[in-house]
Structure formats: C-alpha cells, structure tokens
MIMIRO-258568 format. One record per atom (N, C-alpha, C): x, y, z; residue number from 1. Coordinates in steps of 0.05 Angstrom, whole numbers, plus 32768, in hexadecimal, padded with zeros to 4 digits. Example, Ala and Ser with C-alpha at 12.3 -4.5 7.8 and 13.67 -1.06 7.14 Angstrom:
<atoms>
<atom><x>8108</x><y>7F8E</y><z>809C</z><k>1</k></atom>
<atom><x>80F6</x><y>7FA6</y><z>809C</z><k>1</k></atom>
<atom><x>8108</x><y>7FBE</y><z>809C</z><k>1</k></atom>
<atom><x>8101</x><y>7FD3</y><z>808E</z><k>2</k></atom>
<atom><x>8111</x><y>7FEB</y><z>808F</z><k>2</k></atom>
<atom><x>8102</x><y>8001</y><z>809D</z><k>2</k></atom>
</atoms>
This chain:
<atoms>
<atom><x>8BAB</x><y>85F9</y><z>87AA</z><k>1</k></atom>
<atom><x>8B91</x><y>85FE</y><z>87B4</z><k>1</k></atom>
<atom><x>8B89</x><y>85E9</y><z>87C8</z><k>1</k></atom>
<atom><x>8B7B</x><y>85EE</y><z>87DC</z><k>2</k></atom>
<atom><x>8B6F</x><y>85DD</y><z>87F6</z><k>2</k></atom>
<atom><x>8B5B</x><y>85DD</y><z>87EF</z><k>2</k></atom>
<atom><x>8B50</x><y>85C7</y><z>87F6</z><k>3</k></atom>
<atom><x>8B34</x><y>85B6</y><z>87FE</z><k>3</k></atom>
<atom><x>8B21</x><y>85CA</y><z>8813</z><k>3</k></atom>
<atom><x>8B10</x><y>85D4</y><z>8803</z><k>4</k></atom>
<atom><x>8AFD</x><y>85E1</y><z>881C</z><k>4</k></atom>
<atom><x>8ADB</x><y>85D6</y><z>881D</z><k>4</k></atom>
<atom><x>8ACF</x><y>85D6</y><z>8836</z><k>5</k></atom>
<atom><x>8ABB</x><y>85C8</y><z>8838</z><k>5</k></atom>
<atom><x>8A9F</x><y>85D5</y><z>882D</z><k>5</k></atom>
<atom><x>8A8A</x><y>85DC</y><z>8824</z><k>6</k></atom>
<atom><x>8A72</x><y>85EC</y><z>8824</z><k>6</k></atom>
<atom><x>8A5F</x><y>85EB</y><z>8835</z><k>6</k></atom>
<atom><x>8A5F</x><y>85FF</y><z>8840</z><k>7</k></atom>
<atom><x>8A5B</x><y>8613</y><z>8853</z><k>7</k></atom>
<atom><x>8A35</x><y>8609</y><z>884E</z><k>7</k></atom>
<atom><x>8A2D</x><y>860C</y><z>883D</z><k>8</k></atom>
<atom><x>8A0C</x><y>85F7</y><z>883D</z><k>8</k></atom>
<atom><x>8A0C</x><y>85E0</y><z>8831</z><k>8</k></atom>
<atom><x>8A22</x><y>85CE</y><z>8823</z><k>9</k></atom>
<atom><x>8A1C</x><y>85B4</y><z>8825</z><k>9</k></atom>
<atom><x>8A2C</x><y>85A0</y><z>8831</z><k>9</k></atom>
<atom><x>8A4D</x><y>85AF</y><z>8832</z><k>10</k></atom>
<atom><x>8A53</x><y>8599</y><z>8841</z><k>10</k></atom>
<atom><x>8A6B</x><y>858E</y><z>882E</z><k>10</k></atom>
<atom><x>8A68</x><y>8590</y><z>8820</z><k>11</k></atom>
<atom><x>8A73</x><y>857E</y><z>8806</z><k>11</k></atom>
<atom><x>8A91</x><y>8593</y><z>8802</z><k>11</k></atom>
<atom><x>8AA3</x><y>857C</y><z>87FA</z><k>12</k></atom>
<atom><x>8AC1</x><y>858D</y><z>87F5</z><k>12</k></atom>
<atom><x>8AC4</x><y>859D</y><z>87DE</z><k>12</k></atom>
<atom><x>8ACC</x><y>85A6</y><z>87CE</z><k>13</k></atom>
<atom><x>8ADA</x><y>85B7</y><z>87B7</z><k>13</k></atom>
<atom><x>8AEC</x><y>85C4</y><z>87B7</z><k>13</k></atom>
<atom><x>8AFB</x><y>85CD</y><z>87A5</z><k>14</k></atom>
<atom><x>8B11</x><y>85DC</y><z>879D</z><k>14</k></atom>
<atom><x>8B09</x><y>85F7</y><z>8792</z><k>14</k></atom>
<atom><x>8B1C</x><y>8606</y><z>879E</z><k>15</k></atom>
<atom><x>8B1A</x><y>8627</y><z>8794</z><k>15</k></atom>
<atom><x>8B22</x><y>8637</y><z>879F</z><k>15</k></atom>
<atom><x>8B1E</x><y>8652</y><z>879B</z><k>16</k></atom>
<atom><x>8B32</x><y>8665</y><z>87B1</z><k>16</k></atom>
<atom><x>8B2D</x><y>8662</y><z>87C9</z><k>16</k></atom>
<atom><x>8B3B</x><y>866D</y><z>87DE</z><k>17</k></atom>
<atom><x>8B43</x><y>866B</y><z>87F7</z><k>17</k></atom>
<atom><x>8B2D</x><y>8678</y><z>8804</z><k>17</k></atom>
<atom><x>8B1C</x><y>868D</y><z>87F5</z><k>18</k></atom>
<atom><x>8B05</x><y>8696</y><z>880A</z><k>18</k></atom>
<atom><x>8AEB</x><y>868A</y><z>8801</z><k>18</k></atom>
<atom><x>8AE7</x><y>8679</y><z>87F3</z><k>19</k></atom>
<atom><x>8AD3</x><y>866C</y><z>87E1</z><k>19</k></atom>
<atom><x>8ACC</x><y>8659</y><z>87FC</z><k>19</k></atom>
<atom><x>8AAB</x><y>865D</y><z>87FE</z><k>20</k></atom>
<atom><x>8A9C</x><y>865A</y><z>8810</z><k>20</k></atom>
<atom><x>8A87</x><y>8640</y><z>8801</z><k>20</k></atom>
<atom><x>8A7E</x><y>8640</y><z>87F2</z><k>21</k></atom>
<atom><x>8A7A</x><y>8631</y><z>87DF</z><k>21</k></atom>
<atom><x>8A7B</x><y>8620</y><z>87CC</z><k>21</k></atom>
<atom><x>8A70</x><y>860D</y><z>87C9</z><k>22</k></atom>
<atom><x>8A74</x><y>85F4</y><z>87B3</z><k>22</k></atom>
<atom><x>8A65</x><y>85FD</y><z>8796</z><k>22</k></atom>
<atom><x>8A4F</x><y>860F</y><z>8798</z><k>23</k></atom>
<atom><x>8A3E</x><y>8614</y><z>877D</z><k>23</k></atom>
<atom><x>8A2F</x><y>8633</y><z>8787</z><k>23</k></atom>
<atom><x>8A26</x><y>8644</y><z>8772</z><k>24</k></atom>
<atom><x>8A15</x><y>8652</y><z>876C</z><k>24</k></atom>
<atom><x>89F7</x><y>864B</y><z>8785</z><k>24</k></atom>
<atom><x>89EE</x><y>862D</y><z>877B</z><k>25</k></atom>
<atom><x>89D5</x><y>8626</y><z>8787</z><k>25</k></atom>
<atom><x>89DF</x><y>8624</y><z>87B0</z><k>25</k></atom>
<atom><x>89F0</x><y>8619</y><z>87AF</z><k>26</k></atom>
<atom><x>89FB</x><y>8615</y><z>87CB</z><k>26</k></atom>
<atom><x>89FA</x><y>8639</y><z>87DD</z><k>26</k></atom>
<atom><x>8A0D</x><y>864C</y><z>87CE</z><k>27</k></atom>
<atom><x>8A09</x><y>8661</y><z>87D7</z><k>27</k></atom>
<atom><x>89ED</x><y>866C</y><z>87DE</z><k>27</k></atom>
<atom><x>89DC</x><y>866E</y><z>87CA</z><k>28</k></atom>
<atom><x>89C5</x><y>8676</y><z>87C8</z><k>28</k></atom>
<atom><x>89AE</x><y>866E</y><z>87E0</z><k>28</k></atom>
<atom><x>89BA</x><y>864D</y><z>87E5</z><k>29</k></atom>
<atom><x>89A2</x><y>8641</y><z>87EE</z><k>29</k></atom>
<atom><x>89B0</x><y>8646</y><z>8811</z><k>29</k></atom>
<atom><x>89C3</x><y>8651</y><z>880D</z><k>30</k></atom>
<atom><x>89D2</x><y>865A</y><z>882C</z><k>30</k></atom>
<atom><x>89C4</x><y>8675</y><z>883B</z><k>30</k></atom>
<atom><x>89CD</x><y>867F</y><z>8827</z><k>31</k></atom>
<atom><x>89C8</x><y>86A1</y><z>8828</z><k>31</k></atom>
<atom><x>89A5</x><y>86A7</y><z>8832</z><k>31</k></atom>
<atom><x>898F</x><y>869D</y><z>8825</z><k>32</k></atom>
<atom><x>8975</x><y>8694</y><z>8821</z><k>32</k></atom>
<atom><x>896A</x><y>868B</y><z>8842</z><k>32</k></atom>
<atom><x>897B</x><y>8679</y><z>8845</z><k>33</k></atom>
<atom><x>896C</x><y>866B</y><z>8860</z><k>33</k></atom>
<atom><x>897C</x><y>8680</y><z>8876</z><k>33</k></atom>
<atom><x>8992</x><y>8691</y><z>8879</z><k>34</k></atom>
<atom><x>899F</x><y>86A1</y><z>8887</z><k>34</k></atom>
<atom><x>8987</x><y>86B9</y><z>888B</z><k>34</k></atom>
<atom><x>897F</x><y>86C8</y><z>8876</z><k>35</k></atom>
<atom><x>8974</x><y>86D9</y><z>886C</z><k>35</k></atom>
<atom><x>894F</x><y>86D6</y><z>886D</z><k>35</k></atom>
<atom><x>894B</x><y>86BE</y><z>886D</z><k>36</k></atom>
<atom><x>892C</x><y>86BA</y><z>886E</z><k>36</k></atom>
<atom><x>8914</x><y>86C6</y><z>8885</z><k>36</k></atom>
<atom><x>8919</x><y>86D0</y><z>889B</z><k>37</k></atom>
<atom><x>8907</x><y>86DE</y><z>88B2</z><k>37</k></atom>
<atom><x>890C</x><y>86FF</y><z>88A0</z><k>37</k></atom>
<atom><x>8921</x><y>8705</y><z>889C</z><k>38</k></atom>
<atom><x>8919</x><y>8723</y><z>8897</z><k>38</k></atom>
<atom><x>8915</x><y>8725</y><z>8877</z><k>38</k></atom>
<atom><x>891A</x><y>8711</y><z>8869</z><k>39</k></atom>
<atom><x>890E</x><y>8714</y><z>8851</z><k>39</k></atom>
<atom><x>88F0</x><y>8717</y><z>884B</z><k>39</k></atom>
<atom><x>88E6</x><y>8701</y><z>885D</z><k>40</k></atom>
<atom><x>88C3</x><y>8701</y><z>885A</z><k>40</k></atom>
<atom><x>88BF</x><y>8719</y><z>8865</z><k>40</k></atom>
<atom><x>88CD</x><y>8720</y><z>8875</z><k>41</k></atom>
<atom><x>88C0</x><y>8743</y><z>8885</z><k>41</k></atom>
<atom><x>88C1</x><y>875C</y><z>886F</z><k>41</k></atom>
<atom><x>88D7</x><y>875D</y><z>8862</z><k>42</k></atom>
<atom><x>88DD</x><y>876D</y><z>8850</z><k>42</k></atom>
<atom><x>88C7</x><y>8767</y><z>8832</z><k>42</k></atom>
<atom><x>88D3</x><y>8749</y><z>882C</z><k>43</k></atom>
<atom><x>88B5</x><y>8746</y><z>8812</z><k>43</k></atom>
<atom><x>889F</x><y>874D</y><z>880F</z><k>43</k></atom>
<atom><x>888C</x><y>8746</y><z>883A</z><k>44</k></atom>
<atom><x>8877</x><y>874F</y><z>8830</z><k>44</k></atom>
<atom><x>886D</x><y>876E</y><z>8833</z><k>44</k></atom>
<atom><x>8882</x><y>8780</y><z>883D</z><k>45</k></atom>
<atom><x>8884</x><y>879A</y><z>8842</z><k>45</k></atom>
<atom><x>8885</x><y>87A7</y><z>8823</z><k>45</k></atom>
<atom><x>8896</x><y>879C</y><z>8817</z><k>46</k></atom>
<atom><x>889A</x><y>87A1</y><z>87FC</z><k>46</k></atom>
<atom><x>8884</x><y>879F</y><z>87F1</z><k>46</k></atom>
<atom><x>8875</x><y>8782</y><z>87EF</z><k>47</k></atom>
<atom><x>885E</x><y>8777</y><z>87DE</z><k>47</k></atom>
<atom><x>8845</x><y>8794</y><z>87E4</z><k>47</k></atom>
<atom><x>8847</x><y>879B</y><z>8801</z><k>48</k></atom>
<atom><x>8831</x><y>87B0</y><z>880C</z><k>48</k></atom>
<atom><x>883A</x><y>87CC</y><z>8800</z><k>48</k></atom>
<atom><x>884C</x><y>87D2</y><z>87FC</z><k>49</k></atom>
<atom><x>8856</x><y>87E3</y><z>87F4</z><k>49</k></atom>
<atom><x>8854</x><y>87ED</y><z>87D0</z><k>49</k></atom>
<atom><x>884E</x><y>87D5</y><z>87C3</z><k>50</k></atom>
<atom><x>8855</x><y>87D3</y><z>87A3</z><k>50</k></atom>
<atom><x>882C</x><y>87D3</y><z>879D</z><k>50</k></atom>
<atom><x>8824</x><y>87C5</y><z>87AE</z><k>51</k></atom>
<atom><x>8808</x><y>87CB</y><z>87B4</z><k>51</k></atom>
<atom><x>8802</x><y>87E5</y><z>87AE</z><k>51</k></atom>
<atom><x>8805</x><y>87EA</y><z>87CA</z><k>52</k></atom>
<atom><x>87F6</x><y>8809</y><z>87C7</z><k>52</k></atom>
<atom><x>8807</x><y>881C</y><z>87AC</z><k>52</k></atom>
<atom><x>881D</x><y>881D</y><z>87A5</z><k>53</k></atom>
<atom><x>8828</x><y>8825</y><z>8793</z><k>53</k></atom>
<atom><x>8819</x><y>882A</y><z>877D</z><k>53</k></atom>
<atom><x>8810</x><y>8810</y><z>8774</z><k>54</k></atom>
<atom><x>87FA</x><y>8803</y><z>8760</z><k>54</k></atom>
<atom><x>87E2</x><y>880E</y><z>8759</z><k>54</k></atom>
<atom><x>87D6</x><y>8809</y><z>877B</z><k>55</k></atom>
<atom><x>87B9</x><y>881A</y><z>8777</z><k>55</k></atom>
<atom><x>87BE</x><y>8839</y><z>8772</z><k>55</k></atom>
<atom><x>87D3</x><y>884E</y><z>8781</z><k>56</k></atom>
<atom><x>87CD</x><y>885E</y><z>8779</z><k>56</k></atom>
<atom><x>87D6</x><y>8872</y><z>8763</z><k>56</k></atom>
<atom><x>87E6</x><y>8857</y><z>8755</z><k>57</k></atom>
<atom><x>87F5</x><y>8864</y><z>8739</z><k>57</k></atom>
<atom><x>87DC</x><y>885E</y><z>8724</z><k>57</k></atom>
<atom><x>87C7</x><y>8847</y><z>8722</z><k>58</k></atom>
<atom><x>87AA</x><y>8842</y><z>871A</z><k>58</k></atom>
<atom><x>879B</x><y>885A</y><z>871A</z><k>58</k></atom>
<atom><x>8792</x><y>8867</y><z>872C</z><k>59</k></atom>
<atom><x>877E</x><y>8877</y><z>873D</z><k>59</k></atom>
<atom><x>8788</x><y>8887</y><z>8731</z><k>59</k></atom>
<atom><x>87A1</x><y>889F</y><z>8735</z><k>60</k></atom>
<atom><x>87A8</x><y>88B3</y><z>8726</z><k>60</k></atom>
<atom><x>87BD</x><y>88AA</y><z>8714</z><k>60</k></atom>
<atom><x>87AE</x><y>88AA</y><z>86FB</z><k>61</k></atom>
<atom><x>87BC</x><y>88AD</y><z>86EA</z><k>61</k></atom>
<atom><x>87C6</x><y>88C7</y><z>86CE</z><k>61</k></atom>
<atom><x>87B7</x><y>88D6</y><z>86DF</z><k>62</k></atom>
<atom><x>87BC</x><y>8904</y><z>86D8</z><k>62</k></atom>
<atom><x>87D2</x><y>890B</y><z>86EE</z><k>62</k></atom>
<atom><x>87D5</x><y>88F4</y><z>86FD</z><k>63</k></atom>
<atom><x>87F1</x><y>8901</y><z>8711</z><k>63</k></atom>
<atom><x>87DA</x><y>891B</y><z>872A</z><k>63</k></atom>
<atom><x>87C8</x><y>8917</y><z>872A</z><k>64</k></atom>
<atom><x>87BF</x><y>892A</y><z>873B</z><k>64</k></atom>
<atom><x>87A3</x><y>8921</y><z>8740</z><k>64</k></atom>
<atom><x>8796</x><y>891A</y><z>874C</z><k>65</k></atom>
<atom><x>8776</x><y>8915</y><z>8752</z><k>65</k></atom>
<atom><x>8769</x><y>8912</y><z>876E</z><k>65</k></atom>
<atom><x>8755</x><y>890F</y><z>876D</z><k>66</k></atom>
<atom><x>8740</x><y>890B</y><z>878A</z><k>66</k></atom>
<atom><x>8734</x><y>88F2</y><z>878A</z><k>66</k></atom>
<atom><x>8736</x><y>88E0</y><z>87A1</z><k>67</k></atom>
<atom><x>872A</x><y>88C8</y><z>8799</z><k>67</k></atom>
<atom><x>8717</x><y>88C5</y><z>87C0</z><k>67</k></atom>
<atom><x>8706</x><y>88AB</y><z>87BD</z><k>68</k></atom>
<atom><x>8701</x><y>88A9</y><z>87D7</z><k>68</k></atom>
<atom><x>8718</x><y>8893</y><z>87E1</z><k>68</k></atom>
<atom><x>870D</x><y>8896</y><z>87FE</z><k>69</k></atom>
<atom><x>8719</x><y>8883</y><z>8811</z><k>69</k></atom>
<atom><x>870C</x><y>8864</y><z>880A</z><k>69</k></atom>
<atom><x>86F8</x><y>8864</y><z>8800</z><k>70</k></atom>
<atom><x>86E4</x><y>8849</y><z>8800</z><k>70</k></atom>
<atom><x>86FE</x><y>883E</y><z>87E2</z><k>70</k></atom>
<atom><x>86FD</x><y>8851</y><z>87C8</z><k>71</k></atom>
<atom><x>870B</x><y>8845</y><z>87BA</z><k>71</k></atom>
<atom><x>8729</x><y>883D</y><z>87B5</z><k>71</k></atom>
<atom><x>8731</x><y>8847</y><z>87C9</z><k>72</k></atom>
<atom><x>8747</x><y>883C</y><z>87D5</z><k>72</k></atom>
<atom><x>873E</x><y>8822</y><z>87E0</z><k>72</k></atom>
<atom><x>872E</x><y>8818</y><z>87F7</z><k>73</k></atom>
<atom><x>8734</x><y>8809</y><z>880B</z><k>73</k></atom>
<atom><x>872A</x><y>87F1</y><z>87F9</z><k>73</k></atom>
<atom><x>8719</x><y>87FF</y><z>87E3</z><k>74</k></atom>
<atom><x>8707</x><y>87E4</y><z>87CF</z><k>74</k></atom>
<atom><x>8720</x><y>87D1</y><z>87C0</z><k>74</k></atom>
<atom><x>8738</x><y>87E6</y><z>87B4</z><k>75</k></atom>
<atom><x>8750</x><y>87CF</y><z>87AA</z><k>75</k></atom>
<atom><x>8763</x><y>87CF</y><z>87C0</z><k>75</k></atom>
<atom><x>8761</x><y>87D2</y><z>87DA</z><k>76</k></atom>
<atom><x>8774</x><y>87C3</y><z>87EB</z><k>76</k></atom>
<atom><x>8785</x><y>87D3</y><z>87F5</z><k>76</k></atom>
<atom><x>8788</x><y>87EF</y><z>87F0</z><k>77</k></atom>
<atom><x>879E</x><y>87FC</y><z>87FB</z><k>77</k></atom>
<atom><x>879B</x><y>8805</y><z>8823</z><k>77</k></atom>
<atom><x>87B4</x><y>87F3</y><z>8822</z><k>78</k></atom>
<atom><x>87C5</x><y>87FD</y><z>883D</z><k>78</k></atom>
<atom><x>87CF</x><y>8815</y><z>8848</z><k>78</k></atom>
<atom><x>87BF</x><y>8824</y><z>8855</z><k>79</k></atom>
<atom><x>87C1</x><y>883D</y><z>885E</z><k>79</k></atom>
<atom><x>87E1</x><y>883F</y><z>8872</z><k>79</k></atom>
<atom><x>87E9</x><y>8820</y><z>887E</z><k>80</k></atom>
<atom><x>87FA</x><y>881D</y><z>8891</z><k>80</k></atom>
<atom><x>8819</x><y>8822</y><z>8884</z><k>80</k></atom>
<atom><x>8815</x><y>8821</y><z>8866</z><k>81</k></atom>
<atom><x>8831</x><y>8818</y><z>8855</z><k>81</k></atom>
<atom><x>883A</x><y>8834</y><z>8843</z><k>81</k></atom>
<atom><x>884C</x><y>8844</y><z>884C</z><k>82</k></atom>
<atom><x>8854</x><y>8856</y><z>8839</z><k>82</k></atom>
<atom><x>8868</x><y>8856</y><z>8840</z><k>82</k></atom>
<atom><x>887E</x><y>8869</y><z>8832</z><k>83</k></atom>
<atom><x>88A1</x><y>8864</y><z>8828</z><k>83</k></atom>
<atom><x>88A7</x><y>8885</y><z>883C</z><k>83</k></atom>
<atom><x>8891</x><y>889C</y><z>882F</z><k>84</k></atom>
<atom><x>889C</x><y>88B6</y><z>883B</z><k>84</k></atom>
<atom><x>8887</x><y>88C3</y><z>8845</z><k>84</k></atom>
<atom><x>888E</x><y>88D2</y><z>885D</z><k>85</k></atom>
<atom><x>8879</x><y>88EB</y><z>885F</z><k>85</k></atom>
<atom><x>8883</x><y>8906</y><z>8858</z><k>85</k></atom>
<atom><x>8871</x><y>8915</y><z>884B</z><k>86</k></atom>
<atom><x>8870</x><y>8930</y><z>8841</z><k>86</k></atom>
<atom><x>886B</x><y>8947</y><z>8859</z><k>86</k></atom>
<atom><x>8876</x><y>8956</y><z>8861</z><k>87</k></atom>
<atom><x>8864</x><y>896D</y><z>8867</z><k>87</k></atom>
<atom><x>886E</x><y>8987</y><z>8858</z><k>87</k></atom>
<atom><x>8850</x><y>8996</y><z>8854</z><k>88</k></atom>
<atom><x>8857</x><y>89B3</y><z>8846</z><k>88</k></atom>
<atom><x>8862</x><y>89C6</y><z>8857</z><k>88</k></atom>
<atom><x>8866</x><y>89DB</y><z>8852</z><k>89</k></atom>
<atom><x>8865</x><y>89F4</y><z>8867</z><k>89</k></atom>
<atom><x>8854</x><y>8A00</y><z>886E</z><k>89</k></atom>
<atom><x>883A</x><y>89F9</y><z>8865</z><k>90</k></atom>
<atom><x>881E</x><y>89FC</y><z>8871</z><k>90</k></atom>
<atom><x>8817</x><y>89E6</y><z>888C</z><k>90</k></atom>
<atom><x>8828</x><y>89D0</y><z>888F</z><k>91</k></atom>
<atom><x>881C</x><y>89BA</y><z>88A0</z><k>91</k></atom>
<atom><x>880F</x><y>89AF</y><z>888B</z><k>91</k></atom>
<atom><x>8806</x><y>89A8</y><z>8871</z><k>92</k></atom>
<atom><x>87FF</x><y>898B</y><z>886B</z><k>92</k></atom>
<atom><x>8811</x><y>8972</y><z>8868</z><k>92</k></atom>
<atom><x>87FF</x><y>8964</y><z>886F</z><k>93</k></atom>
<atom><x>8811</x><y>8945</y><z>886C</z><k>93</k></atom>
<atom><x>880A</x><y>8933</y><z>8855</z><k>93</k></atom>
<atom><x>8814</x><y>8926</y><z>883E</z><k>94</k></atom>
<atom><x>8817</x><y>891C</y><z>882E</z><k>94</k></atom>
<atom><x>8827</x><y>8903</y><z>8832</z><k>94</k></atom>
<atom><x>881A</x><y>88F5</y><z>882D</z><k>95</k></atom>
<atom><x>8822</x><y>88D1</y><z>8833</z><k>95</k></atom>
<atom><x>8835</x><y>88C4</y><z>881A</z><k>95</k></atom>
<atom><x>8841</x><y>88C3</y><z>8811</z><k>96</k></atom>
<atom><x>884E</x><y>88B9</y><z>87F7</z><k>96</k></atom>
<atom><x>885E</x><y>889B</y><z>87F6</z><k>96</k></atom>
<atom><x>8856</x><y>8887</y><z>87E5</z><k>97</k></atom>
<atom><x>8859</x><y>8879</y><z>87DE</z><k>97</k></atom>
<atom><x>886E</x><y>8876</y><z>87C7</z><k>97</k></atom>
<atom><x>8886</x><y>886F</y><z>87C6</z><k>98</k></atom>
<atom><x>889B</x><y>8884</y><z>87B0</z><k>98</k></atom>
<atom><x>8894</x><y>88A3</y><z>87A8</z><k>98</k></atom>
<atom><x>8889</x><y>889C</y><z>878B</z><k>99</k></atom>
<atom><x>8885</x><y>88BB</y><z>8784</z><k>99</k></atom>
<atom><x>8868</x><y>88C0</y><z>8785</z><k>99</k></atom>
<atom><x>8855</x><y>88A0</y><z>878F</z><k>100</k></atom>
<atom><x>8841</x><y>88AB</y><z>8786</z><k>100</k></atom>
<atom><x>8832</x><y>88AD</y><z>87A6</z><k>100</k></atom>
<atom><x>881D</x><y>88C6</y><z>87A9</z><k>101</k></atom>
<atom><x>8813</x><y>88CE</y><z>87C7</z><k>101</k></atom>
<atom><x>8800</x><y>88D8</y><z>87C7</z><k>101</k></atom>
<atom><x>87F2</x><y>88D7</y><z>87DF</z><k>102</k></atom>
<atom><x>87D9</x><y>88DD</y><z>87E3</z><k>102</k></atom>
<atom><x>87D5</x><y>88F4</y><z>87FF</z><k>102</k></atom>
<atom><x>87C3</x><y>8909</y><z>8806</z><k>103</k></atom>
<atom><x>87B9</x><y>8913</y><z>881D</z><k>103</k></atom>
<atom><x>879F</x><y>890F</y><z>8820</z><k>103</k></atom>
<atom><x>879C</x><y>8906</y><z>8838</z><k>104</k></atom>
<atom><x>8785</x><y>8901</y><z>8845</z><k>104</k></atom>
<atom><x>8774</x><y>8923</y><z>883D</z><k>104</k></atom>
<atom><x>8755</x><y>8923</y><z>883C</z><k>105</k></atom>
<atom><x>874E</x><y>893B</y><z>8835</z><k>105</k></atom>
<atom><x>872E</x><y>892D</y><z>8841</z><k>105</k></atom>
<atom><x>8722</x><y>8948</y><z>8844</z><k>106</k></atom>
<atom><x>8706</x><y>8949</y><z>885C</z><k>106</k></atom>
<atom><x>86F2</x><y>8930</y><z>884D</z><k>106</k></atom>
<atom><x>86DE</x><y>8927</y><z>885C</z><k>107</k></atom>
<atom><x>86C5</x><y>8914</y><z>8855</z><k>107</k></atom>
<atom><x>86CF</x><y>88FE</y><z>8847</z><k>107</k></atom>
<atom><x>86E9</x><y>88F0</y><z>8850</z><k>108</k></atom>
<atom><x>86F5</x><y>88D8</y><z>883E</z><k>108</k></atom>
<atom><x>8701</x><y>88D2</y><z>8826</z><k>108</k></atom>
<atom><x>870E</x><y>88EB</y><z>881C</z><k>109</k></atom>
<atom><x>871B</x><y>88F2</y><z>8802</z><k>109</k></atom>
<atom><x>8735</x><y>88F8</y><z>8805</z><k>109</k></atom>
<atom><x>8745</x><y>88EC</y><z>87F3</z><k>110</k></atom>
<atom><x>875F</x><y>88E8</y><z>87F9</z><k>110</k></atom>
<atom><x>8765</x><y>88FA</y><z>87DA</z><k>110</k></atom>
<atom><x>877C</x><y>8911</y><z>87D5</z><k>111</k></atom>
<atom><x>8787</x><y>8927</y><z>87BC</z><k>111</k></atom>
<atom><x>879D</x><y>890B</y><z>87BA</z><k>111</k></atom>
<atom><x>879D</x><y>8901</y><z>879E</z><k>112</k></atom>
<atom><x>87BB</x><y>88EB</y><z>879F</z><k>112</k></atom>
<atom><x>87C8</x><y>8903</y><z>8790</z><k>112</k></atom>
<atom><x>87E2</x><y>88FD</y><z>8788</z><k>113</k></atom>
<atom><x>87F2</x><y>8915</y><z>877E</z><k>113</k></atom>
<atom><x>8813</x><y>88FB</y><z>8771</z><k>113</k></atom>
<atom><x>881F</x><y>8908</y><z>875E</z><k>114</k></atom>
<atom><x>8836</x><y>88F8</y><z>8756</z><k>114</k></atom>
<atom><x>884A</x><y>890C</y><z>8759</z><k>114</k></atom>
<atom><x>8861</x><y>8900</y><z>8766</z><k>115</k></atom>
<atom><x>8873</x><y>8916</y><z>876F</z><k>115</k></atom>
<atom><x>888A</x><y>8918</y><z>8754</z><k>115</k></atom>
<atom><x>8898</x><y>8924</y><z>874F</z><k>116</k></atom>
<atom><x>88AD</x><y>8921</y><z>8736</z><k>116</k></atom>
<atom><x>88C2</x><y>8924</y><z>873A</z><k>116</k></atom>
</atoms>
C-alpha cells in the first residue's frame, strides 16, 4: 500500500488506492464546502416547500375543504412553491404540493383536496 495525501487536509494515510481520504469527518467536510451554493438553494426551496405542505395538510384535514386566501397568507403559505400542476379535462388547474393541493376558486377561496 502507498502513501496517499487528503484531498481536505493534507495529511498522509494508508489505504486503498482510490481512497481520497484520511477520515469520515475529512470526506464530509470536503464534499459540504464543494456542495454549499446549491445546497442553500435547494434547502431553502425544500424548507418552502415542507411549509406549505404543513399548512395545507393542517387546514384540510377531511382530505377535501374550502378555505380563504387571507387564511392561508395568515400562516405563511407561498403561493410561488409547488412540486406539480394538475389540469382536468375541463381546463381546471390544481396546484399540488406532493399529494396535498389546492384550486384557486372565485372571491378568494382556495377547494384544498388530498390526492391518493
């Protein structure tokens, strides 16, 4: 076995021939700082995403209801952040957040709905 260097500290060790690393922590703390601009992009897309999830797995919890736009916007939901769009064969559009979704509906009332 050869002497190979680590790749985030520097430091020599022994081990197989494609071993890039000295430790567990060394890899990690590599990978992390490589990875850090699109991680924060992705986290807080995620974080917005698990959000609205939240509120509107709260809100309907019959898997089917009518709620306003005000009580949405009162716990924070992000109209900008959903996973899928729906359309029927009528032309409606349904916004969905995994399984759980909402349609916009007349005078500020949003039908949420749980898909299965």
């Amino acid at each position: 076995m050869e002497k190979q260097k680590c790749l985030e500290c520097g430091e020599s060790f022994l081990g197989r021939s494609d071993k890039k690393f000295c430790t567990d922590y060394c890899r990690n703390a590599y990978n992390n700082k490589i990875n850090k601009d699109s991680k924060n992009l992705i986290r807080n897309t995620n974080n917005r995403l698990r959000k609205n999830w939240r509120i509107l797995e709260e809100l309907n919890p019959k898997d089917k209801c009518r709620v306003t736009k005000q009580k949405l916007d009162v716990k924070g939901f992000d109209f900008n952040y959903f996973t899928s769009i729906y359309t029927t064969k009528a032309g409606t559009v349904y916004y969905f957040i995994y399984d759980q979704g909402y349609l916009p509906l007349e005078n500020d009332f949003y039908a949420l709905v749980k898909r299965d």
